[in-house]
Backbone as CSV, one residue per row, in Angstrom:
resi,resn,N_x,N_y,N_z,CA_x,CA_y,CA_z,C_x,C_y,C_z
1,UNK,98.565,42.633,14.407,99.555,41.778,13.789,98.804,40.849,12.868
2,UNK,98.877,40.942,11.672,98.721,40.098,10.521,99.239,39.012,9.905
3,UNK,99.034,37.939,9.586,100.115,37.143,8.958,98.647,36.388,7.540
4,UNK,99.268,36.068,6.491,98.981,35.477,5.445,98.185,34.134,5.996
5,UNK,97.995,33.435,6.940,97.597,32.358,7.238,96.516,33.049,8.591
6,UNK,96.266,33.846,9.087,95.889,34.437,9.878,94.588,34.188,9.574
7,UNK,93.722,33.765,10.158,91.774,33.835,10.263,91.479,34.951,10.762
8,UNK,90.724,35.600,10.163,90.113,37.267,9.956,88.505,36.549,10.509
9,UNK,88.270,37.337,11.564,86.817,36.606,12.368,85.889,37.406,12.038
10,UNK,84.510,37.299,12.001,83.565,38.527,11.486,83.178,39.817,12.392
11,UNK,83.814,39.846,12.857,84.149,41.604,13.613,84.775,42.315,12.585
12,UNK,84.635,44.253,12.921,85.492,44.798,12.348,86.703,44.897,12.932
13,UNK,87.438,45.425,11.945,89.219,45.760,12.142,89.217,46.916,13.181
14,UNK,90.026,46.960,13.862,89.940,48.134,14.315,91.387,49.093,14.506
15,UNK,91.131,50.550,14.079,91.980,51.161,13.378,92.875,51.254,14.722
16,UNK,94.240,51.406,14.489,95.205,52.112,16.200,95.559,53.463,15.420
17,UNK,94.730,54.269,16.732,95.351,55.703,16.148,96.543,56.155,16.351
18,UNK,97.573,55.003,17.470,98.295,55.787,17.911,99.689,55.062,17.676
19,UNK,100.794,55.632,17.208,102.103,54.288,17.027,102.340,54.362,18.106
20,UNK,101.554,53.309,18.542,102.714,52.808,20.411,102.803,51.391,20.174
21,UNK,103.457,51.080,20.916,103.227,49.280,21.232,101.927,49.089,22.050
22,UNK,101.704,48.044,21.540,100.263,47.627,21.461,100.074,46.158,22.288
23,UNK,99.919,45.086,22.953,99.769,43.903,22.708,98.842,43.312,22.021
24,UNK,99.169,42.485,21.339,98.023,41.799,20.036,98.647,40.641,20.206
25,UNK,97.516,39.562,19.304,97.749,37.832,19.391,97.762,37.731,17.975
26,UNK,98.816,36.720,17.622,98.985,36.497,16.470,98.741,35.402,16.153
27,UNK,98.805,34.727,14.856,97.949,33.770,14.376,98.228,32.344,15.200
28,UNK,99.712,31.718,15.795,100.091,31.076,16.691,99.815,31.328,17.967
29,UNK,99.401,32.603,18.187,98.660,32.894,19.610,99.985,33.104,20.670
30,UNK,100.887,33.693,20.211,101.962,34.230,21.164,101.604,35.947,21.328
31,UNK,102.176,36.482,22.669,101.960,37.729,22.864,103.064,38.308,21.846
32,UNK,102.860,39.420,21.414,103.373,40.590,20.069,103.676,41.227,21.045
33,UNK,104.742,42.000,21.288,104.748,43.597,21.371,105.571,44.152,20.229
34,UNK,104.906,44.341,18.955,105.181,45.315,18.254,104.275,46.641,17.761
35,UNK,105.006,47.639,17.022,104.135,48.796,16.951,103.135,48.468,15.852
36,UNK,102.005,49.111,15.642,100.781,48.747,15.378,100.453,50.179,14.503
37,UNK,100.524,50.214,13.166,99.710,51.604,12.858,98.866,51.585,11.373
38,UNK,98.035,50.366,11.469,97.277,50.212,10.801,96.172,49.410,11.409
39,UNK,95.409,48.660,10.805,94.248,47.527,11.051,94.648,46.505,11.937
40,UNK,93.937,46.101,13.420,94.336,44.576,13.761,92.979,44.025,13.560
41,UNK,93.239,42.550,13.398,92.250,41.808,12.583,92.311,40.914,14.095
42,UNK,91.041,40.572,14.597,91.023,39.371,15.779,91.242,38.230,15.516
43,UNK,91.243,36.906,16.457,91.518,35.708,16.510,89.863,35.239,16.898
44,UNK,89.964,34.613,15.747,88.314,33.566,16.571,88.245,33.037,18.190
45,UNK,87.234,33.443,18.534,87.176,32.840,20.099,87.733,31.204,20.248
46,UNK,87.437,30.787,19.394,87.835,29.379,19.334,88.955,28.848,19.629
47,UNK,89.576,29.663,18.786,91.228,29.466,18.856,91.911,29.832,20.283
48,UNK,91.029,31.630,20.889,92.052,31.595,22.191,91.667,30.541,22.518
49,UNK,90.302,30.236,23.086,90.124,28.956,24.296,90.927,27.737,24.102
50,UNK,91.170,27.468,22.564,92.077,26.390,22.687,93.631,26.565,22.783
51,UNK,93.992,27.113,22.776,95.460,27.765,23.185,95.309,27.464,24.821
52,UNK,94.490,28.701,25.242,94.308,28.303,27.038,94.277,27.221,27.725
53,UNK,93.578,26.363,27.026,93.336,25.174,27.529,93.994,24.086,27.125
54,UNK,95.569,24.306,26.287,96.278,23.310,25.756,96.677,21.966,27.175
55,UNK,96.750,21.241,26.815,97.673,20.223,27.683,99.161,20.834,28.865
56,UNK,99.679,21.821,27.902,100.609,22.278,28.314,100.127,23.348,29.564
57,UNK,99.672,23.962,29.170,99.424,24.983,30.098,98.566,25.038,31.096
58,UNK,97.170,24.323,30.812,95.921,23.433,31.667,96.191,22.758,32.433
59,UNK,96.129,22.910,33.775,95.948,21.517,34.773,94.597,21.854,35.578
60,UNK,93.157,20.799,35.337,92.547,20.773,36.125,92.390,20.619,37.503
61,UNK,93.991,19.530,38.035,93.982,19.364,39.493,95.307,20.411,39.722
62,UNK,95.480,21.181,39.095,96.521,22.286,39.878,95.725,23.698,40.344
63,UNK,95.708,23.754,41.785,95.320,24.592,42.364,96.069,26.419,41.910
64,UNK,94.793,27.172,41.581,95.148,28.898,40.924,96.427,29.104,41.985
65,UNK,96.053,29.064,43.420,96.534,30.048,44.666,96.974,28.717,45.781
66,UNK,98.217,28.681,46.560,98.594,27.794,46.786,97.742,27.647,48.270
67,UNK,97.057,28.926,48.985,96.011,29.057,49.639,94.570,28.456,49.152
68,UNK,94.662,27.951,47.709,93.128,27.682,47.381,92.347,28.855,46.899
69,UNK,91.035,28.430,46.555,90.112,29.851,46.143,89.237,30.249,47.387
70,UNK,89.096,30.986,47.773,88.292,31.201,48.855,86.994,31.773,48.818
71,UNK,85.808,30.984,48.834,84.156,31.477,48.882,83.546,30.916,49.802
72,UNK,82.399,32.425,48.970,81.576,32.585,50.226,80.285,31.985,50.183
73,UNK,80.099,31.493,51.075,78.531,30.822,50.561,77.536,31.127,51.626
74,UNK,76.242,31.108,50.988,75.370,31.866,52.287,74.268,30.940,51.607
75,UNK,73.311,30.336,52.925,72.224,29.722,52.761,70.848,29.751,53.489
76,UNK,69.987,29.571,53.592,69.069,29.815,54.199,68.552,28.427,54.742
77,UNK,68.209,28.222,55.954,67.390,26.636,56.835,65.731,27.374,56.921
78,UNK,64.931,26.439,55.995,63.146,27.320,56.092,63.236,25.930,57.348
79,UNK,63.457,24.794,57.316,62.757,23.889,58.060,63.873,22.656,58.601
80,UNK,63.705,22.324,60.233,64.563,21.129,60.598,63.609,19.861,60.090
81,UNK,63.270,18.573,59.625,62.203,18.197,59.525,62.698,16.824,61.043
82,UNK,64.054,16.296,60.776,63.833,15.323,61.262,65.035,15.469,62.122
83,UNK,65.642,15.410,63.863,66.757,15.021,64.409,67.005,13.922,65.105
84,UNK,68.088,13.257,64.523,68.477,11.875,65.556,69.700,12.523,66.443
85,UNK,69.594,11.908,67.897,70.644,12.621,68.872,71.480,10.620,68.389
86,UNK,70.919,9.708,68.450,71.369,8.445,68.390,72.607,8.539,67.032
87,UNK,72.313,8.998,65.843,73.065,9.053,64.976,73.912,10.111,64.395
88,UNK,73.324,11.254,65.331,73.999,12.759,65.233,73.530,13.316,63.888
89,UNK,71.860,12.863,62.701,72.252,13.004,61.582,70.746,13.900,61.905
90,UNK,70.580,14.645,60.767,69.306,15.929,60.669,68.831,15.677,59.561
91,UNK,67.799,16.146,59.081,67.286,16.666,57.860,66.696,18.352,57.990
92,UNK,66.843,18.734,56.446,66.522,20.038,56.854,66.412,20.440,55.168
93,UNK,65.219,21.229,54.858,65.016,22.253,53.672,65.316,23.587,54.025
C-alpha cells in the first residue's frame, strides 16, 4: 500500500507474486487488507515503534496476562560467606 506522503525506507520493494490479500502498513500505520499486485514499499522502523508505543495504546504499568509473565530464573550459590541465626540475614556469592 502506497500513498503520495508515504516514506520509502532504504530496503528494496518487494514484488507480490500473487493477487491475494496481503496485510501491509500504511503510511498512518493502520492494518490494510487490500489486494496487492505490484511493489510494497516499507515503513521506517521508526515510525512502527512509535505507533506501538503511542500514549494510547502503551501502558507501562498494565500487566500483558492478567496471570502476570511467568520466569524462570536459575542461579548458582559458589559461597555462604557470612550467617546470622540472631537476624535471620546471610551473605552469599
Amino acid at each position: 500500500v502506497t500513498s503520495s506522503t508515504a516514506e520509502v525506507c532504504e530496503c528494496d520493494t518487494v514484488e507480490a507474486p500473487r493477487a491475494e490479500n496481503i496485510y501491509a502498513i500504511d503510511s498512518r500505520l493502520k492494518d490494510v487488507r487490500e489486494p496487492s499486485y505490484g511493489p510494497v514499499t516499507c515503513v521506517p522502523d521508526a515510525k512502527i515503534v512509535n505507533y506501538l508505543l503511542r500514549p494510547a495504546a502503551y501502558n507501562k504499568h498494565k500487566l500483558p496476562y492478567k496471570t502476570g509473565v511467568k520466569v524462570k530464573v536459575e542461579f548458582w550459590i559458589q559461597e555462604i560467606t557470612a550467617i546470622s541465626e540472631m537476624t535471620n540475614d546471610f551473605e552469599m556469592e
